[in-house]
TIMARTI-829036 format. One line per field, with one value per atom (N, C-alpha, C, CB): residue in one letter; atom name; x, y, z. Coordinates in steps of 0.02 Angstrom, whole numbers, m for minus. Glycine has a CB too. Layout:
<nodes>
r <- [A|...]
a <- [CA|...]
c1 <- [X|...]
c2 <- [Y|...]
c3 <- [Z|...]
</nodes>
This chain:
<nodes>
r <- [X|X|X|X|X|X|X|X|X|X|X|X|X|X|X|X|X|X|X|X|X|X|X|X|X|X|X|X|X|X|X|X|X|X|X|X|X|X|X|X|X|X|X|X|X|X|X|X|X|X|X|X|X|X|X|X|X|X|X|X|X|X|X|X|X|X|X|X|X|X|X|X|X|X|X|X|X|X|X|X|X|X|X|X|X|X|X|X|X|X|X|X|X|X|X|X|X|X|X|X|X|X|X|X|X|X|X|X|X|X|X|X|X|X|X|X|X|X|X|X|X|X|X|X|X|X|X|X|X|X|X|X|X|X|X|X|X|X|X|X|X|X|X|X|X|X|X|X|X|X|X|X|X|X|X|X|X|X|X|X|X|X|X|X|X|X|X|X|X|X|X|X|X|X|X|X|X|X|X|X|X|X|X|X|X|X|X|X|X|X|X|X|X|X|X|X|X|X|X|X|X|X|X|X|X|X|X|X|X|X|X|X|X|X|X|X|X|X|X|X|X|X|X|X|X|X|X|X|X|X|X|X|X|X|X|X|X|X|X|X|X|X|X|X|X|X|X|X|X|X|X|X|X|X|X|X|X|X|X|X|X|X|X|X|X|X|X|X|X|X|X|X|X|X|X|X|X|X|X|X|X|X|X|X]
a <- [N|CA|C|CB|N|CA|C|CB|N|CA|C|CB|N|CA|C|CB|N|CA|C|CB|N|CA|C|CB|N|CA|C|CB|N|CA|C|CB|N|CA|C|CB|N|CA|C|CB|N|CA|C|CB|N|CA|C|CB|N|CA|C|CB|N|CA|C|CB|N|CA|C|CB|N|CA|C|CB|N|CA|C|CB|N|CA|C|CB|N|CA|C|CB|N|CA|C|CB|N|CA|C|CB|N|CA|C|CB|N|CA|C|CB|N|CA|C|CB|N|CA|C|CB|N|CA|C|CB|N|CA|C|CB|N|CA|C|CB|N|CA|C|CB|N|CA|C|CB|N|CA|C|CB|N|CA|C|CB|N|CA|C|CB|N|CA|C|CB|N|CA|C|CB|N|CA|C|CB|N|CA|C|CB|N|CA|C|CB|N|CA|C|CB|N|CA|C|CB|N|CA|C|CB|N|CA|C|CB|N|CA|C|CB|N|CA|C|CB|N|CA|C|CB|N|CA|C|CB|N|CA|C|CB|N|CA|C|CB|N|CA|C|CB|N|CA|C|CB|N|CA|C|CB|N|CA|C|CB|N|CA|C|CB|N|CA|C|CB|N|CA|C|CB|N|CA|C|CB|N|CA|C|CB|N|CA|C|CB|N|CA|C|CB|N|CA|C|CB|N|CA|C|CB|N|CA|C|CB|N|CA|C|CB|N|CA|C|CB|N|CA|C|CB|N|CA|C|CB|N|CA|C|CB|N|CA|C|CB|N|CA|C|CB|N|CA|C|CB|N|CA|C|CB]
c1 <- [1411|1360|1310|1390|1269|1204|1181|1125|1143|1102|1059|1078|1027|980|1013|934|1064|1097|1130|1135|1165|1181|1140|1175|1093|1014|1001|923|1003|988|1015|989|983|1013|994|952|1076|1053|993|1103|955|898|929|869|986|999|1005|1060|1030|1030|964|1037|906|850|793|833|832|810|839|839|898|931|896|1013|887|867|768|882|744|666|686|618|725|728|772|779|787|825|738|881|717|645|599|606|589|542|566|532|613|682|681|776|654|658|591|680|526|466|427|472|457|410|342|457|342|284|249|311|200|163|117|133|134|66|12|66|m48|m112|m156|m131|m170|m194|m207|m235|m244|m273|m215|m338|m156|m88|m55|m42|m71|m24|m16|m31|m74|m47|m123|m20|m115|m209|m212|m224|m261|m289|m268|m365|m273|m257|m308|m251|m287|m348|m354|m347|m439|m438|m433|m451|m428|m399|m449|m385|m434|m462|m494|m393|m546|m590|m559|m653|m541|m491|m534|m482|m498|m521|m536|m479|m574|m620|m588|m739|m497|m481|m499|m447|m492|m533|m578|m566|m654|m697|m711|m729|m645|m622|m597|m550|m542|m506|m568|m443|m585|m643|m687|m672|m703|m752|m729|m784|m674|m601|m627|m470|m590|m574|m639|m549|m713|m775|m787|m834|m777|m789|m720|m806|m677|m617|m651|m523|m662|m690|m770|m698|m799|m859|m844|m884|m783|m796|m740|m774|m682|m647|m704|m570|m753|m811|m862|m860|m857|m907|m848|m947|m805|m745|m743|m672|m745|m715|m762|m673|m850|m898|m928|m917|m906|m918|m870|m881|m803|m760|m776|m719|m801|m813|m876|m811|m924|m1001|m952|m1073]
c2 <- [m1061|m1052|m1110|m1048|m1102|m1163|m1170|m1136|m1238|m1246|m1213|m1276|m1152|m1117|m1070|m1096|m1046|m998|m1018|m972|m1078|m1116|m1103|m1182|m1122|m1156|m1083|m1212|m1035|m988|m953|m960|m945|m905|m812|m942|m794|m751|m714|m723|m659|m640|m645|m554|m628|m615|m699|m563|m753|m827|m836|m861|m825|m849|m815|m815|m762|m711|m740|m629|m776|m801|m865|m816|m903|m969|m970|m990|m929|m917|m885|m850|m836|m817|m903|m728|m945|m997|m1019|m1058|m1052|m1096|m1067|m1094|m988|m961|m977|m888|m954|m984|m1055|m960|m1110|m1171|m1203|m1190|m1150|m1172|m1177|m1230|m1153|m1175|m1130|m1160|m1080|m1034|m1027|m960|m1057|m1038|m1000|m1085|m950|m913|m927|m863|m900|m907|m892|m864|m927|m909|m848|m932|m828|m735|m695|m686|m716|m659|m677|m649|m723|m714|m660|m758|m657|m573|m560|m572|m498|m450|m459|m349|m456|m471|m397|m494|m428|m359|m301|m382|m245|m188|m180|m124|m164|m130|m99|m124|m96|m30|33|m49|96|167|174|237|214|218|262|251|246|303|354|281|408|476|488|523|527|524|598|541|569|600|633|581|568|577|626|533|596|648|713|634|729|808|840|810|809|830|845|766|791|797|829|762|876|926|979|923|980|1057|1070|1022|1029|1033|1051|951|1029|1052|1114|1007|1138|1201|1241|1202|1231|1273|1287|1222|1246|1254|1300|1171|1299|1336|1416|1301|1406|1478|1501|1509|1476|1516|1528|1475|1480|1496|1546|1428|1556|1614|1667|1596|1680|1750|1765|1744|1707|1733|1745|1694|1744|1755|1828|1717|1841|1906|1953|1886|1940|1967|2008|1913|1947|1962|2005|1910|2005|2044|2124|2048]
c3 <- [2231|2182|2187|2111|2197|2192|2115|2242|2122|2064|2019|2075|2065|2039|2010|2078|2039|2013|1956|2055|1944|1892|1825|1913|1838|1781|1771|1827|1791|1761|1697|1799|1652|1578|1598|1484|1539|1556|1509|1570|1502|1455|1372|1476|1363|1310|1272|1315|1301|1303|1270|1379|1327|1347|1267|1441|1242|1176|1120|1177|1134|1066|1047|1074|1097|1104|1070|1204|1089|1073|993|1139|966|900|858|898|889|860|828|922|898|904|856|980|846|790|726|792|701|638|641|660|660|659|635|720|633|638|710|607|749|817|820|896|796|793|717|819|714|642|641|607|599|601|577|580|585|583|506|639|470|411|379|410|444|415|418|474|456|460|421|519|373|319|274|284|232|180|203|59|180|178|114|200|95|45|7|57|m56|m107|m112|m183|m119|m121|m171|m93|m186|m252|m281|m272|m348|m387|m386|m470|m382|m364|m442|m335|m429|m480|m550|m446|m589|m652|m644|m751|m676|m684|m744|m666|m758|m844|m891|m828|m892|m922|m990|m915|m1041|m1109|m1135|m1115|m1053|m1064|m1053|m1051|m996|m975|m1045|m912|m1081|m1133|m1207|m1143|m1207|m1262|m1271|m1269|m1189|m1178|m1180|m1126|m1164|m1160|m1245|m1146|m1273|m1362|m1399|m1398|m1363|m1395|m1368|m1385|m1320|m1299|m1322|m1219|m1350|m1362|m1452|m1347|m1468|m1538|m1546|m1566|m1513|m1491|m1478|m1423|m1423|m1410|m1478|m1315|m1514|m1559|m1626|m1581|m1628|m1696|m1680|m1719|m1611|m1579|m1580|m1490|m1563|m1574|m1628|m1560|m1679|m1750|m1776|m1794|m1769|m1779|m1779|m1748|m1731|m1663|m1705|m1558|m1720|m1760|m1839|m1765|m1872|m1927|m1939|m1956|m1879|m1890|m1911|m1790]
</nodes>
């Protein structure tokens, strides 16, 4: 067996040893890869004013039926 053949690791060594070195601090990441920035919130939906318009037109058309009714 020679030296070279010696000194050689095998990949799985050579994989443990680089995940040690990252786990130790050897690689820092870069400011911008830290988090993304938060997204913003989606525009609400104008429930209220859907419902509030339902309830004026539900009252409209039962005073127009019961109107229509009574002629």
């Amino acid at each position: 067996m020679s030296a070279s053949e010696r000194d050689e690791k095998p990949p799985e060594r050579i994989l443990s040893a680089a995940l040690h070195a990252q786990a130790a601090g050897g690689a820092q990441p870069t400011p911008e890869a830290q988090a993304p920035p938060a997204p913003e919130k989606p525009p609400r939906l104008p429930v209220l004013r859907v419902l509030l318009t339902a309830l004026l037109l539900g009252i409209l058309a039962g005073g127009l039926a019961g109107a229509i009714t009574l002629l």
